[in-house]
N, C-alpha and C positions, 0 to 999 in steps of 0.2 A: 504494500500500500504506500502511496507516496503521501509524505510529509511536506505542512508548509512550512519551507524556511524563508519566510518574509519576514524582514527586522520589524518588529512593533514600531508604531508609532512614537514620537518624539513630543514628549512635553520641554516647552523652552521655560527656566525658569531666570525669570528678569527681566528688565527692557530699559535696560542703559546701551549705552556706543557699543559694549561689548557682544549686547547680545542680538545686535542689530546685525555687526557681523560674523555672529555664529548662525542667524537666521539666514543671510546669506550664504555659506558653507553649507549649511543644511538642504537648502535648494538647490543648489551648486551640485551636490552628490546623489542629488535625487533621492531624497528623504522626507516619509512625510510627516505634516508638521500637525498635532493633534489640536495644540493651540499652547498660551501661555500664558504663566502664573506669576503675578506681579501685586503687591500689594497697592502700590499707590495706582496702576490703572484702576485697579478695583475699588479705589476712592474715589476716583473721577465720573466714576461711571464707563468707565469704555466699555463699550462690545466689541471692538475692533483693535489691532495694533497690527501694522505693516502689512496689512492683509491676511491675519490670520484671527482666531478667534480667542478674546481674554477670557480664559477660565476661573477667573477669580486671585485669590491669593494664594499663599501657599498652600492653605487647608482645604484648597480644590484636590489637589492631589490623593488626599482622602475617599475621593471617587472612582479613582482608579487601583488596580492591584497590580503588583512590582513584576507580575505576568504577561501586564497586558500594556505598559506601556515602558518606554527609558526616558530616560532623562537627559538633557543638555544644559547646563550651566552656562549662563550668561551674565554674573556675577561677574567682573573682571578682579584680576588683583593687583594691589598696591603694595609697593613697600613699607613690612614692617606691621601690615594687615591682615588677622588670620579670618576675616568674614567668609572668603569665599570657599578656606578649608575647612572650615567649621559648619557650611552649608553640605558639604557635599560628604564631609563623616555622617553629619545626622541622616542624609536618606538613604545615604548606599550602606547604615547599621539599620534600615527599618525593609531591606532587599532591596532597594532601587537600583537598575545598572545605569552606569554612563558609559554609554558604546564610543571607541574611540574614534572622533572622525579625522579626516584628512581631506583637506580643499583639493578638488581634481587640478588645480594649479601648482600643486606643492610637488616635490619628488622627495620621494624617502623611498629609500634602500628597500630590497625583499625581505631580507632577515632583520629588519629593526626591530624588537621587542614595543608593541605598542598595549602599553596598561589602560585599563578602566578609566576613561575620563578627558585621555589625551585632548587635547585640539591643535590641528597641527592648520596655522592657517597659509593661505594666499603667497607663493613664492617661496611658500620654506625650501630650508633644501635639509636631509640629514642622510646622510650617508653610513654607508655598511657597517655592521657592528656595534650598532649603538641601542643605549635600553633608555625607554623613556617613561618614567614611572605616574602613577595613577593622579589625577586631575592636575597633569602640566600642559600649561602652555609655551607653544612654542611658535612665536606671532609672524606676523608679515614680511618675506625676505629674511627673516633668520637663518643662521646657516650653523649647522651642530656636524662637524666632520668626524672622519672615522674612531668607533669604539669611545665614543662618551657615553660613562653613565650620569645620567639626569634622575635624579630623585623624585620623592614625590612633590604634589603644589608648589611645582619650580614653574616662573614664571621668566622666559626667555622674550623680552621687548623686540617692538620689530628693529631688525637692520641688524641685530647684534649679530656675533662672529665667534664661534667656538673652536676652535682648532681641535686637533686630534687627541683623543687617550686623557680628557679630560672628568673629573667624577667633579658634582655638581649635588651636594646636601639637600637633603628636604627641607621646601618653602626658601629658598634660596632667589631671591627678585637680581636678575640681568636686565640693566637699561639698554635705551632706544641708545642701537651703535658702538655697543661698548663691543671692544676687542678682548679675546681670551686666548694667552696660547698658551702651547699644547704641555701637556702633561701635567697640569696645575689641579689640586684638591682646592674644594670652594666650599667651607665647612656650613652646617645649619643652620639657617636663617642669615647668610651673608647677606649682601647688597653691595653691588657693583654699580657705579654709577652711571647715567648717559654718555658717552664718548670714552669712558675710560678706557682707556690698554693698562690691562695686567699684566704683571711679570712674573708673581710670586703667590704663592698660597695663603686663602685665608683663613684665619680660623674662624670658628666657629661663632655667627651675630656680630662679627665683624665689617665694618663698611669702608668701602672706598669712592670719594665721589668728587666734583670739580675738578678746574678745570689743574689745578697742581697734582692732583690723585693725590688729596692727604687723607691716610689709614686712621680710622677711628676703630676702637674695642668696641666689643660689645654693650658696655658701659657706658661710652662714648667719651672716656678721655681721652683726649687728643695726646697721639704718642710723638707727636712731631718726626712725623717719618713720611718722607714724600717716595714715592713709588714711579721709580722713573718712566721718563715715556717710550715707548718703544720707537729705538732706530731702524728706519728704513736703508 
């Protein structure tokens, strides 16, 4: 007897810039869209957002069973912000799945390990050997080259640049551009800033940002340590 394997329908849960272009991705891959749960539409009254249908709040979800539809996140994440891992622990501990998608514009390798939740969007590129763990992004024209491990709720900003044989901690925020080379640990809750070039490993809620690359602890006492910029 033959089985359907047609992926369930997709509840978008959000409607910021974020989810605007995960709604897009979703279209893009030929995905259908059951509708979306947003609190403040549901304040306004919408029955509509971007042409699909507002299902209420989050406690629309409640109408469905973890069977019968997945989930998309469109929460974006900020540095330094745990909302959109904290969203996505509570439904995928109540069964919810987040199927990973990939923009039909992106390229990612055949064997890249893609986890629960991924969003790999528009232009990425990630090449062979790489693991990229459960609700990371990985935004527009990002490029993660061979055998990076990406942790989990790592959030790779577009444009950024990962070179090769890099590991990359959980909730770990890469800014729009920043350069990473290869072989560098980027521990727990780091933060690299927009444009930075790395040259060395960080530890663990660690930040690097402006336009000097000066190295703050996780504490945020300034160690007066400038992290030079890479020679071309």
């Amino acid at each position: 007897m033959a089985t359907n394997t047609l992926p369930r329908p997709l509840v978008l849960l959000g409607a910021g810039g974020h989810a605007r272009v995960l709604l897009a991705l979703a279209r893009a891959a030929g995905r259908q869209l059951l509708g979306v749960c947003d609190p403040q539409l549901q304040a306004e009254g919408r029955a509509q957002w971007e042409g699909i249908t507002v299902l209420g709040g989050d406690e629309a979800l409640n109408r469905y069973r973890p069977d019968e539809v997945e989930l998309l996140l469109g929460v974006g994440q900020l540095a330094r912000s745990g909302a959109r891992a904290k969203l996505y622990a509570a439904w995928r501990s109540q069964g919810y799945a987040f199927p990973p998608l990939v923009h039909p514009a992106a390229w990612v390798a055949p064997d890249v390990t893609l986890s629960d939740g991924v969003q790999v969007m528009a232009g990425a590129v990630v090449q062979p050997g790489c693991t990229l763990g459960s609700n990371t992004i990985i935004n527009t024209r990002a490029s993660i080259d061979h055998d990076c491990r990406i942790g989990n709720d790592v959030h790779v900003a577009p444009g950024a640049v990962l070179c090769g044989g890099i590991a990359v901690g959980a909730g770990v925020f890469i800014g729009a551009g920043a350069v990473i080379i290869q072989g560098l640990n980027l521990g727990q809750g780091a933060i690299v800033g927009a444009g930075v070039t790395l040259l060395r490993d960080l530890s663990p809620g660690a930040t690097v940002v402006g336009a000097a690359n000066r190295y703050r602890t996780a504490a945020g006492a300034d160690q007066k340590e400038l992290i030079r910029e890479r020679q071309e």
